[in-house]
C-alpha positions as CSV (number, residue, x, y, z in Angstrom):
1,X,22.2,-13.9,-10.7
2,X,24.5,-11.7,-12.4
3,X,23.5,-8.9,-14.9
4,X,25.5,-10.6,-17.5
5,X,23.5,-13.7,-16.7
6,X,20.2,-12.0,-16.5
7,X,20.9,-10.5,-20.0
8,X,21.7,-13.9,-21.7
9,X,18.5,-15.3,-19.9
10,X,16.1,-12.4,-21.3
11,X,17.9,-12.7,-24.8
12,X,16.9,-16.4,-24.5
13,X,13.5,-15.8,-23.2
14,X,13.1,-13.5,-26.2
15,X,14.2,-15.6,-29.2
16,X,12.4,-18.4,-28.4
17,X,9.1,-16.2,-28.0
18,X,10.2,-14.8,-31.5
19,X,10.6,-18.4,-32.7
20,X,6.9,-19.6,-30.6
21,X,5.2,-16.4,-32.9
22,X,7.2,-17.5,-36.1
23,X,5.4,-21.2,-36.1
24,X,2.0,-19.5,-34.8
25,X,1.9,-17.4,-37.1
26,X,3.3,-19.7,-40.3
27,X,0.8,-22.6,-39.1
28,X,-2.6,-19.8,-38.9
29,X,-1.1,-17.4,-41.2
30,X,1.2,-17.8,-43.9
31,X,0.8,-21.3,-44.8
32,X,-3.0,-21.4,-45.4
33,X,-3.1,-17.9,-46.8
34,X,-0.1,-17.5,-48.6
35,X,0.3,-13.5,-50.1
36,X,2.3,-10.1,-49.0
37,X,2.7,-8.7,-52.0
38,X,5.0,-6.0,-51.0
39,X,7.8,-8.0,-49.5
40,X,7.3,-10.9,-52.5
41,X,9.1,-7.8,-54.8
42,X,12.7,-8.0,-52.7
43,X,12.4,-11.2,-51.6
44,X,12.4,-13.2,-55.2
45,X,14.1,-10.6,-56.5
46,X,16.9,-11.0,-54.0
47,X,16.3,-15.0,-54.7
48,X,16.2,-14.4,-58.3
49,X,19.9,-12.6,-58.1
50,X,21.7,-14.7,-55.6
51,X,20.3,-18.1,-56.7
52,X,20.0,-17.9,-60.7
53,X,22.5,-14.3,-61.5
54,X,20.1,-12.7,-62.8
55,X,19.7,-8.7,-62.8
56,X,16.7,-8.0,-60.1
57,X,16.0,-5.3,-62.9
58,X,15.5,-7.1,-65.5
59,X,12.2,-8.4,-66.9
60,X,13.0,-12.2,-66.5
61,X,13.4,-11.1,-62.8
62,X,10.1,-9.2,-62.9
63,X,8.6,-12.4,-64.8
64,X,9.8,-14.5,-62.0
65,X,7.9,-12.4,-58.9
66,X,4.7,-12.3,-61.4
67,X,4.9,-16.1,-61.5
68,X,4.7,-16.6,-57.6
69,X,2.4,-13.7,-57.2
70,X,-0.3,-14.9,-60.2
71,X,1.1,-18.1,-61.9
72,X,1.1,-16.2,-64.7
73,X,2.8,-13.2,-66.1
74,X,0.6,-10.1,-64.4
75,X,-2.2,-8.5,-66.8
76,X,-2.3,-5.4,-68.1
77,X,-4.5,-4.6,-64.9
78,X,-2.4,-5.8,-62.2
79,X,0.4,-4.3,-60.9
80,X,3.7,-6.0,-62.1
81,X,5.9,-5.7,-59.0
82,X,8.9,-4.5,-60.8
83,X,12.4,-4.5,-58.6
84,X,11.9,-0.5,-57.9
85,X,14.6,-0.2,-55.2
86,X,18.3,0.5,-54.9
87,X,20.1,-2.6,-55.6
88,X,20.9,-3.1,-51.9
89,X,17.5,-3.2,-50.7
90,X,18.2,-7.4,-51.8
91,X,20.4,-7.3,-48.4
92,X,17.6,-6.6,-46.2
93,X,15.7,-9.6,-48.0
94,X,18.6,-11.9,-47.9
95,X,18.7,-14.0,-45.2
96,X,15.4,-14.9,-45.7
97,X,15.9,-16.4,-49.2
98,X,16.7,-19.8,-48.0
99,X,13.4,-20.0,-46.7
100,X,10.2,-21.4,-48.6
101,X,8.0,-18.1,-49.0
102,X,5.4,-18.9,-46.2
103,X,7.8,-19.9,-43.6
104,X,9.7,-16.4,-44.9
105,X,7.1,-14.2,-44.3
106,X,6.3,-15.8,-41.0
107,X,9.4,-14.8,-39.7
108,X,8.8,-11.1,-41.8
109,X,5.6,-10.6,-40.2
110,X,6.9,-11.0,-36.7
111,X,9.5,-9.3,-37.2
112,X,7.6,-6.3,-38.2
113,X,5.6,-6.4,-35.2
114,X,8.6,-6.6,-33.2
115,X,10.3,-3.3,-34.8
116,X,6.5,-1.8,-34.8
117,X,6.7,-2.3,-30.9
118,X,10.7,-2.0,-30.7
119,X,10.2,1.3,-32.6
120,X,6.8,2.4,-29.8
121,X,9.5,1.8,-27.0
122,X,12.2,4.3,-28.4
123,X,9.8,6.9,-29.0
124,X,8.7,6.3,-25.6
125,X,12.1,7.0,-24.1
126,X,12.9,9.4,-26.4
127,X,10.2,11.4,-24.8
128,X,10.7,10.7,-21.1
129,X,7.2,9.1,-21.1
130,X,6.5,6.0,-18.7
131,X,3.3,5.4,-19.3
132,X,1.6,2.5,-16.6
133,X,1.8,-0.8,-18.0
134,X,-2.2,-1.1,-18.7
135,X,-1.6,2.0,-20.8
136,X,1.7,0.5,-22.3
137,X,-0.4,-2.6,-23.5
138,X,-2.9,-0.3,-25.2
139,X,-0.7,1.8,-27.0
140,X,1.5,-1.6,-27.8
141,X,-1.4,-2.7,-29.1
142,X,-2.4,0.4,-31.1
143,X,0.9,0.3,-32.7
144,X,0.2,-3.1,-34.1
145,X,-3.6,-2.4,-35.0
146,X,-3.6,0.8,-36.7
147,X,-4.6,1.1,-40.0
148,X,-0.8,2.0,-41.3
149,X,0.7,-0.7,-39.1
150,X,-1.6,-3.1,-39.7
151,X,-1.9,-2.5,-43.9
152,X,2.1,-3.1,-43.8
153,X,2.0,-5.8,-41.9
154,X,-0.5,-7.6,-44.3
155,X,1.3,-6.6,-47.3
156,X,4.3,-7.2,-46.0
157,X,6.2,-3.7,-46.4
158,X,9.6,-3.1,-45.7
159,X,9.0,0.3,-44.7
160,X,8.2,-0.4,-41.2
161,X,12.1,-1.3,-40.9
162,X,12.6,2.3,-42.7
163,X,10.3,3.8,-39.4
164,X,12.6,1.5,-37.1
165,X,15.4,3.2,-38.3
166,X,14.1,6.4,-38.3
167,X,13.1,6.3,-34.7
168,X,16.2,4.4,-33.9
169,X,18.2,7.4,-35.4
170,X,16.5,10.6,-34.0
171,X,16.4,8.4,-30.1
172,X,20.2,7.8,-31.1
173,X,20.9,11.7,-31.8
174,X,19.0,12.5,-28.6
175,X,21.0,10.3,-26.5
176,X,24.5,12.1,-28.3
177,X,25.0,8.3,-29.8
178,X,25.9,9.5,-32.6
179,X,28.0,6.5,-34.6
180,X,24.7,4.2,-33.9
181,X,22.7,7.3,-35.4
182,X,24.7,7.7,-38.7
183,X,24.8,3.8,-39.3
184,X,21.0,3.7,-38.8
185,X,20.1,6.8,-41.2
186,X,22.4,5.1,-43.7
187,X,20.5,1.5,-43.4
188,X,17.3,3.4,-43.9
189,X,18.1,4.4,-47.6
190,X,16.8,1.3,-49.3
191,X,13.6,2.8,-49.6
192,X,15.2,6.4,-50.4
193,X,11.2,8.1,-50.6
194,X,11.0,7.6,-47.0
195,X,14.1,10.1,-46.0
196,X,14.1,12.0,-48.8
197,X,14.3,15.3,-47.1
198,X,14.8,13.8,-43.5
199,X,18.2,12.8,-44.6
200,X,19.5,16.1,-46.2
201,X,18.2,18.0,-43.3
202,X,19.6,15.8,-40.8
203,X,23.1,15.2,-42.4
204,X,23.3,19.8,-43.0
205,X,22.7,19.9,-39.3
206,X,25.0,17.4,-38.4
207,X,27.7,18.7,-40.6
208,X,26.8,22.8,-38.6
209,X,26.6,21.2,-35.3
210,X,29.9,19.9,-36.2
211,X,28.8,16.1,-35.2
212,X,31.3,14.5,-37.1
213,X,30.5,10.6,-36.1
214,X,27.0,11.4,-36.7
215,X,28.3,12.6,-40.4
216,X,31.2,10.2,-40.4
217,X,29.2,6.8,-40.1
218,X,26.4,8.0,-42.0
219,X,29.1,9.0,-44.9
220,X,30.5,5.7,-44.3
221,X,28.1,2.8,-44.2
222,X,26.1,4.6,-47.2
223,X,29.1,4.7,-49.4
224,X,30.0,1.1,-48.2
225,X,26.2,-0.1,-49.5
226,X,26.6,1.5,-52.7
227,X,30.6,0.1,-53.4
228,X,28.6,-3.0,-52.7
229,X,26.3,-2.4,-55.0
230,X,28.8,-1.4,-57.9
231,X,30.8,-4.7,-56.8
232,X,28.3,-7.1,-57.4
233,X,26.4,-5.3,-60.7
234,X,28.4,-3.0,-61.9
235,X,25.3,-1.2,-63.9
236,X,22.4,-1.0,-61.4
237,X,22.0,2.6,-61.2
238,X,20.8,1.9,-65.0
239,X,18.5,-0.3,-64.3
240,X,17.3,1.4,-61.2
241,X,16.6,4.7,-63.2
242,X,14.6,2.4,-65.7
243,X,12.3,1.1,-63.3
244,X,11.7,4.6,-61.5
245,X,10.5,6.0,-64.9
246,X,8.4,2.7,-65.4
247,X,7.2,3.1,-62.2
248,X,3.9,5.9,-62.6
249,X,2.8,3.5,-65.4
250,X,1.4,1.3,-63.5
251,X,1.2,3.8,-59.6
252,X,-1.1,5.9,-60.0
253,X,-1.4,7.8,-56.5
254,X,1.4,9.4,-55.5
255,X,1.1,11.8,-52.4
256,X,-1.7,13.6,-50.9
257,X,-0.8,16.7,-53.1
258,X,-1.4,14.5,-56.1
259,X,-5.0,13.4,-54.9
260,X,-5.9,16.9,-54.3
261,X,-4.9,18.4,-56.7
262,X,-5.5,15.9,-59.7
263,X,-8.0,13.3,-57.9
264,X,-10.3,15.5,-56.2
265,X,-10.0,18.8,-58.0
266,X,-9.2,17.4,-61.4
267,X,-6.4,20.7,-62.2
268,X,-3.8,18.5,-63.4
269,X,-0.1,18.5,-62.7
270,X,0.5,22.0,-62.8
271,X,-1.5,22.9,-59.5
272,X,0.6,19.1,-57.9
273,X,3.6,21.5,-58.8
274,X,2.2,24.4,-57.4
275,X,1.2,22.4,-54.2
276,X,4.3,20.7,-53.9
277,X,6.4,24.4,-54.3
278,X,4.2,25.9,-51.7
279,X,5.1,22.5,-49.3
280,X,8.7,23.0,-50.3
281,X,8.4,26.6,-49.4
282,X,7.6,26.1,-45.8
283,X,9.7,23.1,-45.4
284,X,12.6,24.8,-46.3
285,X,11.4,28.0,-43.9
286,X,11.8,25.3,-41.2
287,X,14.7,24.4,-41.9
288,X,16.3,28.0,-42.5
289,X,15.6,28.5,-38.4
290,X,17.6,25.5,-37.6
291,X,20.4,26.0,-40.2
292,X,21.1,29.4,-40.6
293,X,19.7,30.8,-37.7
294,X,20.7,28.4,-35.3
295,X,17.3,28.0,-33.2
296,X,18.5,25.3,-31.5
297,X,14.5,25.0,-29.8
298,X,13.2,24.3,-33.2
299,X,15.3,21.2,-33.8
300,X,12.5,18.1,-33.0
301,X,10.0,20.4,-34.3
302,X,11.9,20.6,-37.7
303,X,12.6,17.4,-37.7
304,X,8.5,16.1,-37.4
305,X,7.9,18.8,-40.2
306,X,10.3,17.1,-42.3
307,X,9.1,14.1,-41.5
308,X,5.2,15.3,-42.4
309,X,5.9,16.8,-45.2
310,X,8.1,13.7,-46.4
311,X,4.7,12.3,-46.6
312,X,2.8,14.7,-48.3
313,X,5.2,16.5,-51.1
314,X,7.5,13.7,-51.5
315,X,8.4,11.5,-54.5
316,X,6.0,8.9,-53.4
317,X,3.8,7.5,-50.4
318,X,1.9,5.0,-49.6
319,X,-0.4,4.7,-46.2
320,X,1.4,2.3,-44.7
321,X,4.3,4.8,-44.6
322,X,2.1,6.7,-42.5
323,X,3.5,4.6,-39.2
324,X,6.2,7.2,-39.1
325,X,3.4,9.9,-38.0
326,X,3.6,8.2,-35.0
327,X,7.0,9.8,-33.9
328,X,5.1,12.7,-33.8
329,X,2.4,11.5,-32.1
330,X,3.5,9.8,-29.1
331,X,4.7,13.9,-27.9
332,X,1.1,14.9,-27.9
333,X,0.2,11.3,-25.8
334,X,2.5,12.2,-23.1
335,X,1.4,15.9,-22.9
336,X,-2.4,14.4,-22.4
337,X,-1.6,11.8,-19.9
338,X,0.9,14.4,-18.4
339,X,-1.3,16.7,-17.7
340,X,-4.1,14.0,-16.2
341,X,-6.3,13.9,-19.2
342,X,-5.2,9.6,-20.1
343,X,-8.5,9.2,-20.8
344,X,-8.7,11.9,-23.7
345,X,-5.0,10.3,-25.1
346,X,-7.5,7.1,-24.6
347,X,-10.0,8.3,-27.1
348,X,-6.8,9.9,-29.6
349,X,-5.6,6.4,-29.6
350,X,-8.8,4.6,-30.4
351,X,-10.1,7.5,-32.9
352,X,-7.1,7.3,-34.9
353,X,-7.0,3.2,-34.8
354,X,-10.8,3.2,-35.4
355,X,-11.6,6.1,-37.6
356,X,-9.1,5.2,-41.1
357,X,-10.1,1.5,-40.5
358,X,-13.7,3.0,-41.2
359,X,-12.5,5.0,-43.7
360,X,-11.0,2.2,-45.9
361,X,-14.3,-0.3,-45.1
362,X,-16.7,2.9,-46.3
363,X,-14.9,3.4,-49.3
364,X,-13.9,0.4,-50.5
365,X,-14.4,-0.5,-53.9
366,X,-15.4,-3.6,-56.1
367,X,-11.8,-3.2,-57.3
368,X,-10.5,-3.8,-53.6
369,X,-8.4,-1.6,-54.1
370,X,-8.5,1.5,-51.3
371,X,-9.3,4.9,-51.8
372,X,-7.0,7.6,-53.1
373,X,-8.4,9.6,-50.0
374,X,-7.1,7.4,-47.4
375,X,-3.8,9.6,-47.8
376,X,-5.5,12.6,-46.6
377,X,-6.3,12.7,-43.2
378,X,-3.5,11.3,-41.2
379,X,-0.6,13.6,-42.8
380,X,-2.6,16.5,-43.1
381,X,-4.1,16.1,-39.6
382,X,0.0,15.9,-38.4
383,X,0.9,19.0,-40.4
384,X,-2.1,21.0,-38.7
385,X,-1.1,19.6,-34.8
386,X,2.5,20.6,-35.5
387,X,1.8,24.3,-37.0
388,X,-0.6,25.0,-34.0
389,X,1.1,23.8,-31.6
390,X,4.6,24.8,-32.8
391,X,5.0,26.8,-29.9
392,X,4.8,24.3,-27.6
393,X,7.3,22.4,-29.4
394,X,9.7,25.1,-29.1
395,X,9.3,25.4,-25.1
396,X,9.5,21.9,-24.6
397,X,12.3,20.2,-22.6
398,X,11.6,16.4,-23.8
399,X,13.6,15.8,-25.8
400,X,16.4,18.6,-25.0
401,X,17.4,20.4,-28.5
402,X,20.7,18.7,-29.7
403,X,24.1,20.8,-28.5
């Protein structure tokens, strides 16, 4: 058989596995327990626009998602799942409009597990790791099952796409693909919090490495989205500010500097600021090595700082966001099985699938809502492996620093 033939045969294999999941999982799943929250937001929103012209900003817009989500217009106790997102985020929803919402979020949810486990694969290349295939179905399996993953998938986030394209960006750079690393940066900016400072670093580095298709199809699919934008509601940035100041209103965690500082210790927003300089500080000491200095060795160590801190100083989080700890992760795997200690990358794996599962049952409350200090652990456990073993970031070979 030829290897154009094989490819067409795996590609065929593939989809109709996809479409086998889909009707599983609409026919156990999403039919009899219709909900996902999160993607509802985009997804009428996006209907609400294309369908009836409406603004996805606008409160007959927000009305409409309420209505699905409750039957009702939401309470002054629930959250009302305004349109909080650039306006072409509704692309990513799109082609899933025509759908009725259950079969819709079938095909959501397994595509998220596919990106969740498309996403484990990069990373897994990207480090030069090939783990044996009973430890590849674990760690599959962990990626799907972790407290992160798992949340997102139930709610039905679209930031596990954001991690997709994160991963598939920093593999892309690694493997001097530049155009394919631009054009996935630039699709991960419909949820802007996730790549708030990823992004800036990324782009200053690419600009001083002088990686021009990196800059030059980032520059160009980004200003393409927002042209979009402009073309079909000329005003959006309008109602996109509006709903980022509504936003806190009804959000009340924010990152982990806000639980410390204001949850736990009760200081108030002057000592989140002070937290939040003293993260900026160090983050921006990073990244003076790699851009002015030129320590090309620091470069993937920079990059899982940015990405750490992202999640701990940034506008906003939310555990399920946490999936993109795993880039980070999967280096400190492949050192343990490396070095012939699978067994203790084993017990990494199952702490960190078992232990916030645990956490969220323990502290669980009658408002089933989960505890503000779920966001601790796994970000500030990621910023204390990366500043201890920094070192060992800087002498590694996997993945070669970026010319």
């Amino acid at each position: 058989m030829r290897a154009s033939h094989r490819r067409l045969a795996g590609l065929a294999l593939l989809a109709a596995l996809f479409g086998a999941a889909v009707l599983v999982v609409y026919a156990t799943f999403t039919r009899p327990f219709p909900g996902f929250n999160d993607y509802m937001t985009p997804w009428e929103a996006a209907r609400s626009f294309f369908y009836d012209g409406l603004d996805p900003y606008s409160a007959q817009t927000s009305l409409n998602i309420q209505q699905r989500l409750y039957g009702r217009p939401a309470l002054p106790d629930e959250q009302p799942n305004h349109y909080a997102y650039p306006f072409y985020a509704l692309f990513v929803a799109w082609p899933l409009i025509h759908l009725d919402y259950a079969w819709a979020t079938a095909v959501w949810l397994v595509l998220n597990g596919a990106l969740l486990a498309g996403a484990l694969l990069l990373l897994l290349d990207f480090y030069g790791w090939r783990p044996r295939p009973l430890a590849l179905a674990g760690l599959l399996l962990a990626a799907l099952l972790a407290y992160p993953a798992a949340r997102g998938l139930l709610l039905g986030q679209v930031s596990h796409l954001v991690y997709f394209l994160q991963a598939l960006a920093l593999w892309a750079l690694a493997r001097r693909r530049d155009r394919l690393a631009g054009l996935a940066l630039a699709a991960s900016t419909f949820k802007p919090q996730m790549g708030v400072f990823l992004i800036p670093f990324l782009l200053l580095w690419g600009l001083r490495a002088c990686r021009w298709p990196f800059v030059a199809s980032f520059s160009a699919l980004f200003a393409a989205l927002i042209a979009l934008s402009f073309a079909l509601q000329p005003d959006w940035v309008a109602g996109f500010a509006d709903q980022l100041a509504l936003y806190p209103t009804y959000i009340e965690v924010s990152t982990p500097a806000w639980v410390i500082a204001q949850s736990l210790l009760g200081l108030g927003r002057g000592a989140e600021l002070a937290l939040n300089a003293a993260g900026l500080a160090l983050l921006l000491w990073t990244w003076r090595a790699v851009l002015a200095q030129g320590r090309a060795e620091r470069f993937w160590w920079t990059v899982m700082m940015t990405l750490t801190m992202t999640h701990l100083i940034g506008l906003r989080t939310a555990t399920p966001h946490f999936v993109v700890l795993t880039i980070p992760l999967v280096f400190y795997l492949r050192g343990l099985a490396q070095a012939g200690r699978g067994w203790h990358a084993a017990a990494l794996v199952a702490a960190l699938v078992a232990l916030p599962w645990a956490h969220f049952l323990l502290t669980l409350g009658a408002d089933k809502f989960e505890h503000p200090t779920l966001f601790l652990p796994l970000p500030l456990l990621a910023l204390a492996a990366l500043w201890l073993t920094r070192r060992r970031w800087w002498a590694a070979a996997v993945p070669a620093p970026p010319a």
